[in-house]
Steps between C-alpha positions, in 0.01 A plus 500: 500500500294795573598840614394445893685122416779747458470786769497244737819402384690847412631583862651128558651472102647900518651470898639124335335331732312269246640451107256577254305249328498473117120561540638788701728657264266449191215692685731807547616479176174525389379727745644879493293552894656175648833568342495878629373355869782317484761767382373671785527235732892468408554858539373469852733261561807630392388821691500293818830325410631800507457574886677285746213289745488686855675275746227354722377662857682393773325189673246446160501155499410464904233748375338332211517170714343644789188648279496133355476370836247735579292450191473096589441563836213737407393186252524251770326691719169553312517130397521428918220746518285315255621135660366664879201606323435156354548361825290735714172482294561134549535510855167745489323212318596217770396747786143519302470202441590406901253773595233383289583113702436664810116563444391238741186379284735537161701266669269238588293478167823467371626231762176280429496565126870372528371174704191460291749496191677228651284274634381532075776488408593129637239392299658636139820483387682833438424672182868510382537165578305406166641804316853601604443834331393747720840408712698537215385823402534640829842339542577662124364804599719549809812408343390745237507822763754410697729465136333816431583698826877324458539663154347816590783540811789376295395726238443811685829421701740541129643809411326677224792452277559094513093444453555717192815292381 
């Protein structure tokens, strides 16, 4: 165990909080700056035993609740923002595309392009017809986002504290 091994462990083992480790005890035994952090760390804790804990503020816990409240709703909100966001550039990207149909003479070379593929088109069979791929990897590729998106919301919806767990 190394010295920041045990720093990170001197406020948890002297408060009691956490009993120390062999590894632990053999590293302050060892170690005369470890084992005088953690004198130290003792004496600050009898020093605070000492005191008696201030009762709490009246109305503390509707307090601390209401700023949690507030906190998630400030969360939820900038996720909502994001989602509208999302959703608006998409909308912008339908009313291009729209626009874009509404040039008259876009509209027809597309129209007879689309009736020129047909008519062809009766004469082959469709390309995925002999290879099933290309539908497949579409198909995979949707599923893929959509999964994606899913565990991006459930995600973002957890508290901080169970996704760490």
């Amino acid at each position: 165990m190394t010295c920041a091994d045990v720093r990170d462990l001197i406020e948890a083992v002297a408060a009691g909080d956490e009993p120390p480790s062999p590894a632990f005890e053999a590293h302050v035994g060892a170690c005369s700056a470890c084992a005088a952090a953690l004198e130290a760390a003792r004496r600050v804790e009898r020093a605070l035993a000492a005191f008696a804990a201030p009762p709490a503020p009246p109305q503390f816990s509707r307090n601390v609740l209401a700023a949690i409240r507030r906190a998630r709703w400030q969360y939820d909100n900038r996720v909502d923002r994001a989602f509208n966001l999302a959703i608006l550039a998409g909308v912008a990207i339908v009313a291009v595309a729209a626009v874009s149909l509404l040039n008259l003479s876009s509209v027809s070379r597309v129209l007879l392009a689309g009736i020129e593929a047909l008519a062809d088109a009766r004469n082959q069979p469709a390309p995925w017809t002999r290879d099933s791929s290309v539908p497949i990897a579409l198909t995979t590729m949707m599923f893929a986002t959509a999964f994606g998106i899913w565990w991006w919301a459930e995600r973002r919806s957890e508290p901080r504290e169970e996704r760490a767990q």
